[in-house]
N, C-alpha and C positions, 0 to 999 in steps of 0.2 A: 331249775324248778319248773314244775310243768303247770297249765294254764290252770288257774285252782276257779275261773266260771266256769269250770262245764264239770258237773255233777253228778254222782248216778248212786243207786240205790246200793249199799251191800248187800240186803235180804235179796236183792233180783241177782246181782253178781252170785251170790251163795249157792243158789238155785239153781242155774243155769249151767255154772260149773261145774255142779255135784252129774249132774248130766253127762257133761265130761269126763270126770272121771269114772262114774258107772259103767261106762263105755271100753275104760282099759282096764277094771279089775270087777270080775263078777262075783267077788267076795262083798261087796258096797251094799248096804240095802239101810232103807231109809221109815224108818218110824215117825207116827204124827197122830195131834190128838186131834183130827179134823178141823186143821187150820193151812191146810196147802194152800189154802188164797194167801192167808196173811203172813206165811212162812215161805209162799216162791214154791214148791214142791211140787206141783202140780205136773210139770215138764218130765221132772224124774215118774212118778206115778204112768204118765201118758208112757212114757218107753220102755219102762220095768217095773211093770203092773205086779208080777210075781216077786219082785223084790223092795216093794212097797206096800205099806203095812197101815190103815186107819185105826187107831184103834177107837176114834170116836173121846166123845170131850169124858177123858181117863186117864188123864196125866200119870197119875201112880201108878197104873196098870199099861199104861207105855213104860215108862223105867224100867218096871222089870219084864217087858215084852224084850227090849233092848239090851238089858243083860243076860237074859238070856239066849238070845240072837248070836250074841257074840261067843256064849260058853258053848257053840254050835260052829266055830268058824269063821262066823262074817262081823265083817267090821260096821257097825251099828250107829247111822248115826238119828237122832234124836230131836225132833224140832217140836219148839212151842215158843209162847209168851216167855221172855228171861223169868217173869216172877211165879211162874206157872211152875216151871221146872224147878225153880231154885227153895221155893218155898212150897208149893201145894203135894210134890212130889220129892221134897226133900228127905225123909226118912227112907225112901227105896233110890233117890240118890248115895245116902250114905250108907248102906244095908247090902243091897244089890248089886250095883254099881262099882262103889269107892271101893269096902270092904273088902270084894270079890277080887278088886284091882282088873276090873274088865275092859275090852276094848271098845268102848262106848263112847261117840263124841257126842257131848249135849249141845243145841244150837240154839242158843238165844236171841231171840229177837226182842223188841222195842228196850235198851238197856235204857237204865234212868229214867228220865221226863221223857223219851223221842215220842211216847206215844199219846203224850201234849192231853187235848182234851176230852183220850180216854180219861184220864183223871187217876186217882191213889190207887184203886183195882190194876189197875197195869201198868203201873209207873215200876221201874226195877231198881231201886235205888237200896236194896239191902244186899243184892247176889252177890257182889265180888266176898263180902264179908260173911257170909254164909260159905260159898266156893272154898274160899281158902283156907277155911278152919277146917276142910272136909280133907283126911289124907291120902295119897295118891294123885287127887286130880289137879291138874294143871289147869292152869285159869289165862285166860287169852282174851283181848278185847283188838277186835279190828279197827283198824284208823284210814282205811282206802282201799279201793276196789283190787290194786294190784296184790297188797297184802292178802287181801282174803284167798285171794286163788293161789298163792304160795302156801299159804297154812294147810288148806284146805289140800294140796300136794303132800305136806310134812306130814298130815296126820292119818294115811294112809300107812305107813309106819311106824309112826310114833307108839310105843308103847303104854299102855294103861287106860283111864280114862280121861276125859278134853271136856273144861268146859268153855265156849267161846261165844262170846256175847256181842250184838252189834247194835245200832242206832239203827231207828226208820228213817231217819234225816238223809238227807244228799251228803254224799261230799266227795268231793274232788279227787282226780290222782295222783298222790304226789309223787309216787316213786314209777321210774321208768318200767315197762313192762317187760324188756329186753335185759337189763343188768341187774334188775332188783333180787337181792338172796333173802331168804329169811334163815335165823336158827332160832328153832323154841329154844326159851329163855334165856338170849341175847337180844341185847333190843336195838332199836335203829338210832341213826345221829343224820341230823338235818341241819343244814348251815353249822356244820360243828367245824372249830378251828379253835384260836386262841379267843375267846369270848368274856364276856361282863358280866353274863347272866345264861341261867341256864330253865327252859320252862322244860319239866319230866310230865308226861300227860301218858293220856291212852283216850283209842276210841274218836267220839267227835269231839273232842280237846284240841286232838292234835292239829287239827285245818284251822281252827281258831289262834292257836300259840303260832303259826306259820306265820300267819296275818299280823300279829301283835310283833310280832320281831322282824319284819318287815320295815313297819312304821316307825318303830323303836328305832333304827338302823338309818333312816331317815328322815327321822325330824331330830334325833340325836345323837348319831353319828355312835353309837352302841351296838354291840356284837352280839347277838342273843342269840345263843345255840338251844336247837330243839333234841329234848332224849323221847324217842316213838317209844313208852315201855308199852310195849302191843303183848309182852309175856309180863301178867303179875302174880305167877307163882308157877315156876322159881321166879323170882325176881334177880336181875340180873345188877349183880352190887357194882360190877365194876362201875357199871355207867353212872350209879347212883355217885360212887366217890371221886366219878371224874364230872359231874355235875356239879359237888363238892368243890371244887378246885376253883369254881369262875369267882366261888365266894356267894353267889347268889340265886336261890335257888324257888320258882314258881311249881307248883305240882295242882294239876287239876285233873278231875275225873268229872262224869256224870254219874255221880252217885253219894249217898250219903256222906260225910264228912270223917264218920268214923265208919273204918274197918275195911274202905277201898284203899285208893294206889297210894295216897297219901300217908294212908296210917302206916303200907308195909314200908315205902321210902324212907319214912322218918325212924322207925322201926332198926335200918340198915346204918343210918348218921349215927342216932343213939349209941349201937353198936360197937361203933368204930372209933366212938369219941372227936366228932364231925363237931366243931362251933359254925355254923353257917348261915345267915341269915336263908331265914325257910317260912315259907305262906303255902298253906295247903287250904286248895278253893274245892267247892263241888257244894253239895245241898244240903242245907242246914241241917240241923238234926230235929225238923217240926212238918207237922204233914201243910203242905200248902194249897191257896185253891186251884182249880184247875185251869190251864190255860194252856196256849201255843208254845211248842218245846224254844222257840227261838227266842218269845218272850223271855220266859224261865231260866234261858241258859243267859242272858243278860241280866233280869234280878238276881241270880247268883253270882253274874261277875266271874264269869268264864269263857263269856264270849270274848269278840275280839279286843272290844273295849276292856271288858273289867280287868283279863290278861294282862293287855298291854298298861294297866292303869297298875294293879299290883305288882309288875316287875319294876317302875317306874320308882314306887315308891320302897320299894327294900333298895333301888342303886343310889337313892336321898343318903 
């Protein structure tokens, strides 16, 4: 496991790479509703000024700038606020975009509470649920720097539309830069072996569930395997009913309660006729006031504490 104090932004990782890749395919051109500060873009804009697009604060007229972009050849990718995209610009998400089944990847930034005490205006806590009911598009949440720039690899390829959502939060690397593979909609295993307990997360969950199975591991000599689902749609069942198997199973997201990872996890046990003891955490379903995303993710008992406190109490 690699050293989880040293931290680094995805939105700057997201940024800097797309740079990167701009570099090996001059089909790459990047859309924005005049938030390259807050989206990291700015690097791309500076180097490929002609394949960089403002459209100014016009979210729905960025979507379909971007689908159309792509029904021209280039692979279009799209940045704003996650609640900006998901909801302000969702009818030419689903219209333009989905319908069309275009090569558009949408880039979310502040998912959930990350963007703390902006407050309810920019908190993303409906997307994944929104995302997923939309057909075609694949729904992706980043949980570390080395992921993003693997996806961000896939999805020069990948067929149709991509929505992928990150935190403004830090977090750590957990996966090696040199062996890490990604496949959309297979998801990752972390201290996975014969286990007690299993925490399925996405996003900034997952560096919190690392931390709680840690602890867990060492004050009680308990095996807790982590599932990265960094893909939640496809969702990838196997992992779901090998999560199934330890008997015990934590699932947290930063996002509403109903309609993120949680709803589609339980959604696949349902399914399959799963008995398993199962606690699905993320954010109430009540608007709250606004404060610090770390506070937040501790009132809701996703941080490392509330984690490590509700796998605790389903292995009672």
């Amino acid at each position: 496991m690699n050293d989880l104090s040293e931290q680094f932004s995805i939105r700057d990782v997201i940024g800097d790479y797309l740079t990167t890749i701009g570099e090996r395919n001059d089909r790459i051109v990047v859309v924005n509703a005049d938030l390259m500060g807050s989206c990291r873009t700015r690097s791309f804009n500076e180097k490929f000024p002609d394949r960089s697009f403002n459209v100014g604060i016009a979210e729905q007229y960025m979507i379909s700038l971007a689908a159309g972009l792509s029904h021209e050849g280039f692979i279009t990718y799209a940045f704003s606020m996650a609640p900006f995209i998901s909801m302000r610009a969702c009818e030419q998400v689903r219209d333009d975009v989905a319908y069309a089944d275009a090569k558009v990847r949408l880039i979310g930034s502040y998912a959930g509470v990350s963007g703390g005490i902006s407050g309810a205006t920019h908190w993303s806590i409906e997307d994944v649920g929104i995302m997923t009911s939309i057909p075609n598009i694949t729904v992706i949440e980043l949980s570390d720097p080395v992921q993003a720039k693997r996806v961000l690899d896939k999805s020069i390829n990948q067929e149709g539309p991509m929505y992928i959502r990150s935190s403004v939060e830090k977090v750590p690397n957990l996966y090696d830069e040199d062996s890490y593979h990604v496949e959309i909609g297979k998801a990752s295993y972390i201290n996975w072996g014969k286990c007690d307990g299993a925490f399925i997360c996405s996003g900034i969950t997952v560096k919190y569930a690392v931390e709680a199975a840690k602890r867990i591991q060492y004050k009680y000599g308990k095996k807790i395997g982590i599932i990265d689902m960094f893909t939640i749609k496809p969702i990838d069942k196997e992992a779901v009913l090998a999560a199934a198997d330890t008997g015990a199973i934590v699932c947290a997201q930063d996002h509403n309660i109903y309609g993120g990872l949680g709803s589609q996890v339980a959604m696949v046990l349902a399914e399959n006729g799963n008995g398993v003891k199962f606690r699905n955490i993320g954010i109430p379903d009540k608007f709250v006031a606004m404060a610090h995303a770390t506070y937040l993710y501790h009132q809701f008992g996703y941080d490392t504490d509330g984690l490590e406190r509700a796998m605790l109490q389903l292995l009672r």
